[in-house]
C-alpha positions as a Markdown table, in Angstrom:
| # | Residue | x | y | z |
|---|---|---|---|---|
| 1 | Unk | 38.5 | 58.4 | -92.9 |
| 2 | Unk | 36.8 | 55.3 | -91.2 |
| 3 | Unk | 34.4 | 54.4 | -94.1 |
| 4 | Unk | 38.1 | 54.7 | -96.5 |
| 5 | Unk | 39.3 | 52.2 | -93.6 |
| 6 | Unk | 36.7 | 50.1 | -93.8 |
| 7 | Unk | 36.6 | 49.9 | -97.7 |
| 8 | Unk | 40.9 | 49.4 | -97.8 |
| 9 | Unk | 40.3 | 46.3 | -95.1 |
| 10 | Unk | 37.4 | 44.9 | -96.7 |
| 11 | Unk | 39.7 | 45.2 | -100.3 |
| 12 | Unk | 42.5 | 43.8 | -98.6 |
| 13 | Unk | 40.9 | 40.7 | -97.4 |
| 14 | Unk | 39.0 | 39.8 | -100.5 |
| 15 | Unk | 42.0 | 41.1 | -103.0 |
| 16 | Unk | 43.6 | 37.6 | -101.7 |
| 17 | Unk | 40.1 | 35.8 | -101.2 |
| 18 | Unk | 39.3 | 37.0 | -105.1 |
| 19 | Unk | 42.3 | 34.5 | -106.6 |
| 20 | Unk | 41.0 | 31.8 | -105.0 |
| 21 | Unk | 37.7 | 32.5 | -106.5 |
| 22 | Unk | 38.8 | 32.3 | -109.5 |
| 23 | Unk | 40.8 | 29.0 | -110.0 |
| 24 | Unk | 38.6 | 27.8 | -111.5 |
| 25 | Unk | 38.0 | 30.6 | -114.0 |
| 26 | Unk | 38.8 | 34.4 | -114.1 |
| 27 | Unk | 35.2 | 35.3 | -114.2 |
| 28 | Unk | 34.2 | 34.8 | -110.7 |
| 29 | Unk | 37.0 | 36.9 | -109.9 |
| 30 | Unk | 36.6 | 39.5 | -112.3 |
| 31 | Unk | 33.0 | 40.1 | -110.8 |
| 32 | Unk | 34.3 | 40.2 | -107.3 |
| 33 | Unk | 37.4 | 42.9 | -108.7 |
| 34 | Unk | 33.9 | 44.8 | -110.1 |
| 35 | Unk | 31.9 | 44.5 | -106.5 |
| 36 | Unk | 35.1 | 46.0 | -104.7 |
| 37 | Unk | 35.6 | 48.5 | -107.1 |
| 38 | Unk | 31.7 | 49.8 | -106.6 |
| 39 | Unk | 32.2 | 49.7 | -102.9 |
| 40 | Unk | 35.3 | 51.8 | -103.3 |
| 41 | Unk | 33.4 | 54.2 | -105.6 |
| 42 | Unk | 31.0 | 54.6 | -103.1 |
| 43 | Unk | 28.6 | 52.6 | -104.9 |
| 44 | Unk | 27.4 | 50.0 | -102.4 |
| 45 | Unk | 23.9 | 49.3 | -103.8 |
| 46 | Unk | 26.0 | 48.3 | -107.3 |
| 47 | Unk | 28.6 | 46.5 | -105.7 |
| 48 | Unk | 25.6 | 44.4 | -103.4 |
| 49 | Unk | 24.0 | 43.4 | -106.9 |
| 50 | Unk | 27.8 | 42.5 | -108.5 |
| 51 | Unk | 29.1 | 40.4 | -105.1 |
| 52 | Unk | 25.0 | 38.8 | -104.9 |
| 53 | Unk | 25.4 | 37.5 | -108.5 |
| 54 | Unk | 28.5 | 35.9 | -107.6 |
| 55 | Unk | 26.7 | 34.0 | -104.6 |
| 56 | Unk | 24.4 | 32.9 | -106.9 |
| 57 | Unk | 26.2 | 31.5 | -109.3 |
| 58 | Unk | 27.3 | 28.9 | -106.4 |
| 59 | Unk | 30.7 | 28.3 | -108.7 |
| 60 | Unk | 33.7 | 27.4 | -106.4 |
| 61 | Unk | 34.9 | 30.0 | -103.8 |
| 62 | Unk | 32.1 | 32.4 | -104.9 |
| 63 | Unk | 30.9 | 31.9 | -101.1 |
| 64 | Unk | 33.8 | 34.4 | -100.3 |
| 65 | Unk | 32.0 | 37.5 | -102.3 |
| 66 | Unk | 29.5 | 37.1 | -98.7 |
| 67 | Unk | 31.8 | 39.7 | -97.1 |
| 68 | Unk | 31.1 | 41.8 | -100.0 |
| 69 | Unk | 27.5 | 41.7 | -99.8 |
| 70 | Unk | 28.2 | 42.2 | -96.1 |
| 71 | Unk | 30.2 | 45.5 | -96.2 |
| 72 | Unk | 27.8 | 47.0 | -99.0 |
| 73 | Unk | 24.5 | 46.1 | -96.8 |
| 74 | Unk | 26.7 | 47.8 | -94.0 |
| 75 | Unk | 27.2 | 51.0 | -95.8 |
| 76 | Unk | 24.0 | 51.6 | -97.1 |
| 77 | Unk | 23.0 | 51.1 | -92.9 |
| 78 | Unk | 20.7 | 47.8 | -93.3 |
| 79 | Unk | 22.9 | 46.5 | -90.6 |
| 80 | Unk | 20.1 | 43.3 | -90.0 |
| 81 | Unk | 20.5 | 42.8 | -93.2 |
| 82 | Unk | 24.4 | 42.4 | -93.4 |
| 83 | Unk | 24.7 | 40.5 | -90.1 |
| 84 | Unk | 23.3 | 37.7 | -92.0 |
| 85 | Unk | 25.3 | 38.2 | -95.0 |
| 86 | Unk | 28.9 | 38.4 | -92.6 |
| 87 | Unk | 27.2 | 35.2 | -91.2 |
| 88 | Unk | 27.0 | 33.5 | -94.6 |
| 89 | Unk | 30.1 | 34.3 | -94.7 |
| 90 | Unk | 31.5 | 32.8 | -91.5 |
| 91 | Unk | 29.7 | 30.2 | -92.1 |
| 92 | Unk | 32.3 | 28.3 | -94.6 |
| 93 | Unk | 35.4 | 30.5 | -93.6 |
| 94 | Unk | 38.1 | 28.9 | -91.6 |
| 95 | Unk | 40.9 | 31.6 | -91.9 |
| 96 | Unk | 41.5 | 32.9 | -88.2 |
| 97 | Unk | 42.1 | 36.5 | -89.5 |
| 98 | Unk | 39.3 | 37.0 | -91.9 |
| 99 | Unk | 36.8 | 35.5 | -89.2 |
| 100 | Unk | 38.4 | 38.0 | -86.7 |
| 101 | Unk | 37.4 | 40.7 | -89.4 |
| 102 | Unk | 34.0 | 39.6 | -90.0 |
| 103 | Unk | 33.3 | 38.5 | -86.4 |
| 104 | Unk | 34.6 | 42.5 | -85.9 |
| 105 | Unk | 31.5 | 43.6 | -88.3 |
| 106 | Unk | 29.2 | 41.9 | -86.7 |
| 107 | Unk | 29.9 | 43.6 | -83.4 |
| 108 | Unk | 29.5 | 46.8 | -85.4 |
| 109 | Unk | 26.2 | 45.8 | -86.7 |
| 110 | Unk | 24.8 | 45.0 | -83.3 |
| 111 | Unk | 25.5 | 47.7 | -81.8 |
| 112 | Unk | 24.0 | 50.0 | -84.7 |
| 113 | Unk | 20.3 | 47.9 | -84.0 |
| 114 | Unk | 20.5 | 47.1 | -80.3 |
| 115 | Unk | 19.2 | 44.5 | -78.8 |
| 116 | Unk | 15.0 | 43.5 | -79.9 |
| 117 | Unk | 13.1 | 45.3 | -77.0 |
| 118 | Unk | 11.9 | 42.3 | -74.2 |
| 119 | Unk | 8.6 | 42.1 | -74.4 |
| 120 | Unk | 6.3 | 42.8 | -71.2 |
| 121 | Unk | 5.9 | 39.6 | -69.1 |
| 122 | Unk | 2.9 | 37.6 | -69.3 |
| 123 | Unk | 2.0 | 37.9 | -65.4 |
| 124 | Unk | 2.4 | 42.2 | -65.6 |
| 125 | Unk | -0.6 | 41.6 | -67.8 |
| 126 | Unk | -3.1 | 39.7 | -65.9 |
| 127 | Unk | -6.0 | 41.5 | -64.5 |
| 128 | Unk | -6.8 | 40.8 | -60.6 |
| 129 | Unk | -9.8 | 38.9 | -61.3 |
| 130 | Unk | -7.8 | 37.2 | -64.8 |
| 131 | Unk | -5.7 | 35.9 | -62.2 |
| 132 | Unk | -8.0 | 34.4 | -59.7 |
| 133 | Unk | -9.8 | 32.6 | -62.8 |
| 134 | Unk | -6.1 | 31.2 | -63.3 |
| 135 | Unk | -6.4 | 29.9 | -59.7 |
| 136 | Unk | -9.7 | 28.1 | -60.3 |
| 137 | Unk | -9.2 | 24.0 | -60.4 |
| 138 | Unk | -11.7 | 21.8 | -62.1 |
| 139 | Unk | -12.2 | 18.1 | -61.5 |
| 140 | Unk | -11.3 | 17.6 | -65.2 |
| 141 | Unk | -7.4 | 17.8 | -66.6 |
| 142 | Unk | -7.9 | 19.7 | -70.2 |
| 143 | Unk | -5.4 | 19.3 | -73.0 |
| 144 | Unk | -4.3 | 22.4 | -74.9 |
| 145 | Unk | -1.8 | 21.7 | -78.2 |
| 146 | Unk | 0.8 | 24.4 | -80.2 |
| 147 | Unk | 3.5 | 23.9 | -82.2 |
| 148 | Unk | 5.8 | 22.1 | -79.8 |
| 149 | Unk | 3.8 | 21.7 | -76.9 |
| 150 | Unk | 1.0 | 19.2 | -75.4 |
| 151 | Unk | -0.3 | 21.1 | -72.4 |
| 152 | Unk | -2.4 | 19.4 | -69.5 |
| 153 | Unk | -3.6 | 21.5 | -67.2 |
| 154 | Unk | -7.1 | 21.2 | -64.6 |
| 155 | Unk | -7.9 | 25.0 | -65.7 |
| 156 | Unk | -8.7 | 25.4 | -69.7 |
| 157 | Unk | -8.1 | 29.0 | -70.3 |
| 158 | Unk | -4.8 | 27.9 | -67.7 |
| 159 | Unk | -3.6 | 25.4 | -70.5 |
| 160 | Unk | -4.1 | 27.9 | -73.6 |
| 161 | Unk | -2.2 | 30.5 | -71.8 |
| 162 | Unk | 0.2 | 28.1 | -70.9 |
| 163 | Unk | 1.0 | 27.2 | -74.6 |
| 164 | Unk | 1.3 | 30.4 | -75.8 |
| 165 | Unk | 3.6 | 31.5 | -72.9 |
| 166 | Unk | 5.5 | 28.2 | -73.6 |
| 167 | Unk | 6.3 | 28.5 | -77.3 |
| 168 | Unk | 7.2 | 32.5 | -76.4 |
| 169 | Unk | 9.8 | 31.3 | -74.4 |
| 170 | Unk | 11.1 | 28.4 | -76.7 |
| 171 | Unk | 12.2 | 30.9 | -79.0 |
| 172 | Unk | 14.1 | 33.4 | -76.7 |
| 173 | Unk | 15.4 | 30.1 | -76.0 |
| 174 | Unk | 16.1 | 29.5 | -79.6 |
| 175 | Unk | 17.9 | 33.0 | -79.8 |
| 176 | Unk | 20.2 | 32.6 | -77.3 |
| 177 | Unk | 21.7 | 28.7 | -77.4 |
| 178 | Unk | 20.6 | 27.5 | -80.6 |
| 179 | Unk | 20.9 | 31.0 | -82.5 |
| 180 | Unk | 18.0 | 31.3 | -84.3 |
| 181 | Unk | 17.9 | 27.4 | -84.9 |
| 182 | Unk | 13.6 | 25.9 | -84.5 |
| 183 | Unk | 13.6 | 23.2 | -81.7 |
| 184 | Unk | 12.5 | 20.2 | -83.5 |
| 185 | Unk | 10.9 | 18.5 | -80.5 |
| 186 | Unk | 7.7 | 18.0 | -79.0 |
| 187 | Unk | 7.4 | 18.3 | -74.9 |
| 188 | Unk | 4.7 | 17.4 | -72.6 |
| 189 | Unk | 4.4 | 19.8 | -69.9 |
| 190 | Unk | 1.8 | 19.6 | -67.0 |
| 191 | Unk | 0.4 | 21.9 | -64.5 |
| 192 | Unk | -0.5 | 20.5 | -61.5 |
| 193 | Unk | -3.2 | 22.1 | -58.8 |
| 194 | Unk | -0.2 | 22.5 | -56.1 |
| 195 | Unk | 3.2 | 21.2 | -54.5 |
| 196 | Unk | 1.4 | 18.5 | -53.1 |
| 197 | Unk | 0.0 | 17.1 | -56.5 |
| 198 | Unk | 3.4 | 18.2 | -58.3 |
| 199 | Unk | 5.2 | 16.4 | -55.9 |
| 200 | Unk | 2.9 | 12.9 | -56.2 |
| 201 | Unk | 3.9 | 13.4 | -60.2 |
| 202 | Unk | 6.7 | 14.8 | -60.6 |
| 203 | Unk | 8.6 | 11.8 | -58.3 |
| 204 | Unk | 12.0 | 13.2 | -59.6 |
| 205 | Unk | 12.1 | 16.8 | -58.3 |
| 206 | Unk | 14.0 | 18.2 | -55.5 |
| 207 | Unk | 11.8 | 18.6 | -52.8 |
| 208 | Unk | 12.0 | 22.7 | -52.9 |
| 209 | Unk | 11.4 | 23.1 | -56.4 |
| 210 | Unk | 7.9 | 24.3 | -58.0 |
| 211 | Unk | 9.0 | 22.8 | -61.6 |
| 212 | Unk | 11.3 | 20.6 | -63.3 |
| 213 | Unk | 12.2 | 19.1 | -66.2 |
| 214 | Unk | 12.5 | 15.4 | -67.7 |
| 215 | Unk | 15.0 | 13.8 | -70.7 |
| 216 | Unk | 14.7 | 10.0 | -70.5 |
| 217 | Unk | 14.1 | 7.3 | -72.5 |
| 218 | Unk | 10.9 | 5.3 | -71.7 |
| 219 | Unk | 10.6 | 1.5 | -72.0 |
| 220 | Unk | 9.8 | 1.0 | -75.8 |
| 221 | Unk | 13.1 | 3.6 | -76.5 |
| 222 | Unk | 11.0 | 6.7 | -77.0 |
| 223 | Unk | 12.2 | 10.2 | -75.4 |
| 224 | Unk | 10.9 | 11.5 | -73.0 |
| 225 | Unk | 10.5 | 15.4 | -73.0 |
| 226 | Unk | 8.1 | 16.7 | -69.9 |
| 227 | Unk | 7.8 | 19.9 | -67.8 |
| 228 | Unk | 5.8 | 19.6 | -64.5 |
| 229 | Unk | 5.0 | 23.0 | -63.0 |
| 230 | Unk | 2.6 | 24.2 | -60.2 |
| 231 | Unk | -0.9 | 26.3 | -60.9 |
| 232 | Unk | -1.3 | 27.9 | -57.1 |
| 233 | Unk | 1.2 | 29.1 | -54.4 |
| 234 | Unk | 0.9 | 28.1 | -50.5 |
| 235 | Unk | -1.6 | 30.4 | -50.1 |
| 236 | Unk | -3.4 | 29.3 | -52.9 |
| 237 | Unk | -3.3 | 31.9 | -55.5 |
| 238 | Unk | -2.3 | 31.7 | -58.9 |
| 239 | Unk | 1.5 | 31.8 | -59.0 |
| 240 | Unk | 2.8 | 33.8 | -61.4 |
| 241 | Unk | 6.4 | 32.9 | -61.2 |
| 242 | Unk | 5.6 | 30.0 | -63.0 |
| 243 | Unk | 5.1 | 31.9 | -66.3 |
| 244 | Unk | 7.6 | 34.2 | -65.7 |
| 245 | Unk | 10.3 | 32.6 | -64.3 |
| 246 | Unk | 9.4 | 28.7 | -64.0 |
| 247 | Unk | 8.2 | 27.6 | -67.8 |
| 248 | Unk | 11.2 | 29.4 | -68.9 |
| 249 | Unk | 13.6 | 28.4 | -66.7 |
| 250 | Unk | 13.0 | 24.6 | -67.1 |
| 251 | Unk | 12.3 | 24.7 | -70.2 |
| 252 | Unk | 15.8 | 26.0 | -70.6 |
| 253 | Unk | 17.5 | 23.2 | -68.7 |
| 254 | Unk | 15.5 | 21.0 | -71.0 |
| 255 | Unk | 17.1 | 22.3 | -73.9 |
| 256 | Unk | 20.5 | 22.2 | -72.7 |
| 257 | Unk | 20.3 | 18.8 | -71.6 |
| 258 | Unk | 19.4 | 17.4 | -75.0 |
| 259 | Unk | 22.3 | 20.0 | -76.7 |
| 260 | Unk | 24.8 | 18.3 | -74.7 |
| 261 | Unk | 23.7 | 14.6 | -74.4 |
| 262 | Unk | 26.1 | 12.9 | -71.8 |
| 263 | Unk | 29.0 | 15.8 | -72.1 |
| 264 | Unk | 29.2 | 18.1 | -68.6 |
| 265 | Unk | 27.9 | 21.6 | -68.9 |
| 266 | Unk | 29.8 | 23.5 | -66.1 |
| 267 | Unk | 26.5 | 24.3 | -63.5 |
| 268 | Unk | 27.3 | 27.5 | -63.5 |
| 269 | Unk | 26.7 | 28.3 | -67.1 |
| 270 | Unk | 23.5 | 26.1 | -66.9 |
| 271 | Unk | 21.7 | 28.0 | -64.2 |
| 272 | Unk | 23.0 | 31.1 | -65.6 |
| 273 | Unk | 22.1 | 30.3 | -69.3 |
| 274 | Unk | 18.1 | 29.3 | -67.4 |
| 275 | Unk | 18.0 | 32.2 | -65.9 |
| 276 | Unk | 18.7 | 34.7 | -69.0 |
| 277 | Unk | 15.9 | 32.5 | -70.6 |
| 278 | Unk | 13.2 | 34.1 | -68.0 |
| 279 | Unk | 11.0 | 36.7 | -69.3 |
| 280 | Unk | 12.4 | 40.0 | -67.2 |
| 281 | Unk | 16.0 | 40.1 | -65.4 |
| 282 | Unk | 15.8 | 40.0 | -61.6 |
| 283 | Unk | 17.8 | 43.0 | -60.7 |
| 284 | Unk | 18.2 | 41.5 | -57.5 |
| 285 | Unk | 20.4 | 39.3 | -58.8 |
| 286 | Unk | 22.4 | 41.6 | -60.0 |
| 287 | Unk | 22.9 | 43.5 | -57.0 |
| 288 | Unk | 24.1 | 40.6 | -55.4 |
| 289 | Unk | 26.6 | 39.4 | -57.9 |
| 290 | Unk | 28.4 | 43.1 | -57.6 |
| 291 | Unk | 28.3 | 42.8 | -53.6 |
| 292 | Unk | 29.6 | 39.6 | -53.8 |
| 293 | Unk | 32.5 | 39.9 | -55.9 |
| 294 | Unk | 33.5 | 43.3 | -54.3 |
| 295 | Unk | 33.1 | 41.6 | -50.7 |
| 296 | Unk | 34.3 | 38.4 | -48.6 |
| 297 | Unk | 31.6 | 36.4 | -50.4 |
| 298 | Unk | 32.5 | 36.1 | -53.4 |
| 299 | Unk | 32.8 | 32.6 | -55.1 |
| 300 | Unk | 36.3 | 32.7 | -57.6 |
| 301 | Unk | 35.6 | 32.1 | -60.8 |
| 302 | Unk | 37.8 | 28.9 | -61.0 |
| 303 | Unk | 35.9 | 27.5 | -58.0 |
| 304 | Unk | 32.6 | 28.6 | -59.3 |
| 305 | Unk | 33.5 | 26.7 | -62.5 |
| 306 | Unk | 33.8 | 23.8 | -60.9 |
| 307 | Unk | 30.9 | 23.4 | -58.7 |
| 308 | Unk | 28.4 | 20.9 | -59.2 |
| 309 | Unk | 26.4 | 21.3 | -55.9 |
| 310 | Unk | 26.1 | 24.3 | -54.1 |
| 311 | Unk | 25.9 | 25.4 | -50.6 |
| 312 | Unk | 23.0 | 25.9 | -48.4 |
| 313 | Unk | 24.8 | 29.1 | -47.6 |
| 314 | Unk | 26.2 | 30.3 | -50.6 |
| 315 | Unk | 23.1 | 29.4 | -52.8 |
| 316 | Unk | 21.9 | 33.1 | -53.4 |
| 317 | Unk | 25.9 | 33.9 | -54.4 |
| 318 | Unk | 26.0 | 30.7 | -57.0 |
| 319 | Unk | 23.0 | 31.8 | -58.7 |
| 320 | Unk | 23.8 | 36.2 | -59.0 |
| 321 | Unk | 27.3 | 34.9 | -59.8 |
| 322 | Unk | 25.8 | 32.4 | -62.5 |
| 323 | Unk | 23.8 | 35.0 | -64.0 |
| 324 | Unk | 26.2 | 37.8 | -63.9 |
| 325 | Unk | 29.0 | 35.4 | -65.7 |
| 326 | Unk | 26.7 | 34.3 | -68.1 |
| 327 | Unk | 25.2 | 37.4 | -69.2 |
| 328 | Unk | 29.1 | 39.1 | -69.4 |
| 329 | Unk | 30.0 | 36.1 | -71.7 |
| 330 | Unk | 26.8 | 36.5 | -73.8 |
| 331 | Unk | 27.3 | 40.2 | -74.3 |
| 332 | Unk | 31.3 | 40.2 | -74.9 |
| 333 | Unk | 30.9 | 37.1 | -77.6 |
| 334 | Unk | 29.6 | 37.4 | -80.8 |
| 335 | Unk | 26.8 | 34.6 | -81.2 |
| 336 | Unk | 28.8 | 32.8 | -83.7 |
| 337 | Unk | 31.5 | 33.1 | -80.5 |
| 338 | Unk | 29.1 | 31.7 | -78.2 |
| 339 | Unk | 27.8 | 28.8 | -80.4 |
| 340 | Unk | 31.7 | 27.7 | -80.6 |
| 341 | Unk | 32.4 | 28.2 | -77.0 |
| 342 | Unk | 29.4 | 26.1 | -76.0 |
| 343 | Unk | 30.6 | 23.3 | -78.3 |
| 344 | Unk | 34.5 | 23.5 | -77.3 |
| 345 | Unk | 32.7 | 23.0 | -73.6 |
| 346 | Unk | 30.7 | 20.1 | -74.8 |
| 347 | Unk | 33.8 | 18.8 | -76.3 |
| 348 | Unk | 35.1 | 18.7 | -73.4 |
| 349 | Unk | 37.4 | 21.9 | -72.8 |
| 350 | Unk | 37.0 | 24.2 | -69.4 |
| 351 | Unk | 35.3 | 27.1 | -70.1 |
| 352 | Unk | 38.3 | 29.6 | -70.4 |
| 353 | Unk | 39.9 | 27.4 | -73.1 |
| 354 | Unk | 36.6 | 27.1 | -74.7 |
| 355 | Unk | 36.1 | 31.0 | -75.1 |
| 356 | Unk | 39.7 | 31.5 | -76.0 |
| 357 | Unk | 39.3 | 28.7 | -78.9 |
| 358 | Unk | 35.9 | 30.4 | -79.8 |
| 359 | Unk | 38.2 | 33.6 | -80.4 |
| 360 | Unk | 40.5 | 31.9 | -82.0 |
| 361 | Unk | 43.2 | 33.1 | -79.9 |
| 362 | Unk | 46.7 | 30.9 | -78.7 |
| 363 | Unk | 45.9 | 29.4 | -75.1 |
| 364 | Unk | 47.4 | 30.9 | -72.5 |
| 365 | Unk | 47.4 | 30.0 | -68.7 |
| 366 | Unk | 47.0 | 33.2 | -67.7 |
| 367 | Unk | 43.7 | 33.9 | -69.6 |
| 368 | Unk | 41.0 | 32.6 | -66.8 |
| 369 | Unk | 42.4 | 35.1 | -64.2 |
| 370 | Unk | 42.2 | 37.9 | -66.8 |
| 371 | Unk | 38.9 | 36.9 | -67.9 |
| 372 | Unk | 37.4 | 36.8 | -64.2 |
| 373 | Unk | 39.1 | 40.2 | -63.4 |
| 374 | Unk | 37.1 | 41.5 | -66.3 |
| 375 | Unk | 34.0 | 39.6 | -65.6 |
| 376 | Unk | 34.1 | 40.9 | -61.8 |
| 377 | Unk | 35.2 | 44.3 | -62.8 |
| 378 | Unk | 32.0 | 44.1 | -65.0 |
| 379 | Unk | 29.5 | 43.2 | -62.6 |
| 380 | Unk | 30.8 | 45.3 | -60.1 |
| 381 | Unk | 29.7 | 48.4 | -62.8 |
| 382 | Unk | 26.4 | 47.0 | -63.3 |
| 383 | Unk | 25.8 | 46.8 | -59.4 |
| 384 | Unk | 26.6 | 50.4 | -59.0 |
| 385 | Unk | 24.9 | 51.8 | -62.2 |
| 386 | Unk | 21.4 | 49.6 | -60.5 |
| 387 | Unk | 22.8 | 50.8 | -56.9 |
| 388 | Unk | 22.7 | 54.7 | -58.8 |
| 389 | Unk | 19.1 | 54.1 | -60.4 |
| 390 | Unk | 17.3 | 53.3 | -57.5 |
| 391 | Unk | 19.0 | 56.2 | -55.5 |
| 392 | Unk | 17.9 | 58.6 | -58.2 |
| 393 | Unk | 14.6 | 56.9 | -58.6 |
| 394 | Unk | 13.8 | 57.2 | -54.9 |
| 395 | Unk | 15.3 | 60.4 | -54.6 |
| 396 | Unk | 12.9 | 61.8 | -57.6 |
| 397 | Unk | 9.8 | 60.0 | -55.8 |
């Protein structure tokens, strides 16, 4: 019964698509007529072939036989496969109920392949003794080049680990705010000894940070892309946060900044978009979130929004609250969704207009307080299912 559902929507919306197709001629839309008809018959490998010939022949409106490629990949279960083609599709369609269709597939499609598995962090890799050569400092600063990167560094094997650690990153990066989309840029970044050294370079960095970023223009109008990081802790061993959680992080901020020129990204989304870029989740993180929006120390949504510096005491709270927000908006949007919500924010609209234009849904005042009851509702799950884990973990050790 669902598949007969799926094939009478997927009829229905390209039945109407099929005229427009055809203005121009009636054999565009005779072949789409022939694509549906395949699917109907159970034929989805025929009707793929029928609807792919139409987006070939790249006559006007034969963009709209996407969603049949899309529905026959679907049914044969290449659901990677169809993703793209229902993106094709979205792509060039405007219509707020055919989007809401395809946007619907594609939720059905990511759920059949799941996530791609996170790889194992750099640092859980590194041998004792690979780590203490990390720590080692030479007199001489070696320069290590990729594909985006320029890495100095007083440690060689420091700098080539460092690049490939860097352009890992860049494209988790590249999945989550730019979609898939190659960074086009080339970035310094340096690693320097420790916080003293960082702190004589890198003259722009608050005072409690271990890395930071840098968008400027220099004197002859050239940008200005850098990363400063630090090789060794306070007690002078390598620290491994910086490949982890540091490179990432900053790297992150870097990207945002140049997505959204002068426009405001809320600070909230920023640090929470920084911190999803890292290579593992910090649990911790969200623990807190669910504590804190259950509890008296929760930070509102509306006010959390709105915060562009935040409290020596409620620092922890900003950034588990950050995270948690970010992570329930990247999992409840499609990333077509997301892509539009980060450019309604960068064209200026508060975040709960933003996702509400992004879902093509009428504004309504009332939205925010629904969407922060189901964000806090949301995290206060994911606290308890961690909060369950552990007990069961412990309880089994």
């Amino acid at each position: 019964m669902a598949s007969r559902t799926a094939i009478l929507a997927t009829g229905l919306l390209v039945g109407g698509l099929a005229l427009a197709a055809g203005i121009g001629g009636l054999t565009t839309t005779d072949r789409i007529q022939d694509a549906l008809s395949a699917l109907a018959e159970s034929d989805p490998v025929r009707a793929e072939a029928v609807a792919a010939g139409v987006v070939g022949s790249e006559r006007d409106g034969a963009w709209r036989a996407w969603i049949v490629v899309a529905a026959a990949r679907q049914r044969q279960g290449r659901h990677r496969q169809a993703l793209e083609a229902y993106r094709q599709f979205l792509a060039l369609c405007r219509d707020p109920a055919e989007r809401t269709y395809a946007m619907d597939r594609i939720r059905q499609c990511r759920m059949a392949f799941g996530p791609p598995p996170r790889p194992v962090p750099a640092s859980k890799l590194l041998s004792r003794q690979r780590r203490a050569e990390l720590a080692e400092v030479d007199s001489l600063q070696y320069t290590e080049s990729t594909e985006h990167f320029v890495i100095r560094a007083y440690n060689a094997s420091l700098a080539k680990l460092v690049g490939s650690q860097a352009e890992v990153a860049l494209r988790r990066i590249c999945r989550i705010i730019l979609f898939g989309q190659d960074y086009p840029h080339a970035v310094s970044i340096y690693v320097w000894a420790d916080v003293a050294e960082y702190r004589k370079h890198a003259v722009s960095a608050a005072e409690w940070s271990g890395g930071s970023f840098t968008l400027r223009q220099d004197a002859s109008g050239q940008t200005v892309r850098r990363i400063d990081l630090t090789q060794r802790d306070d007690d002078g061993n390598f620290d491994v946060a910086m490949l982890d959680r540091i490179l990432p992080h900053e790297m992150c901020h870097l990207v945002l900044a140049e997505l959204f020129g002068d426009a405001r990204c809320p600070l909230a989304l920023n640090e929470g978009l920084a911190m999803m870029a890292e290579a593992e989740v910090d649990n911790s993180r969200v623990l807190l979130a669910g504590a804190a929006v259950a509890g008296d120390r929760k930070i509102a949504m509306d006010r959390l929004l709105l915060m562009d510096r935040y409290k020596a005491e409620n620092v922890a709270v900003f950034y588990a609250e950050a995270f948690s927000l970010t992570c329930f908006l990247h999992r409840r949007l499609t990333p077509e969704q997301f892509r539009e919500m980060l450019a309604h924010i960068k064209g200026g609209c508060p975040l709960d207009e933003a996702v509400q234009r992004a879902l093509y849904v009428p504004y309504d005042e009332a939205f925010l307080e629904r969407l922060a009851r189901s964000w806090e509702n949301e995290a206060v799950r994911q606290s308890q299912f961690l909060k369950a884990l552990h007990e069961e973990e412990d309880t089994a050790s």
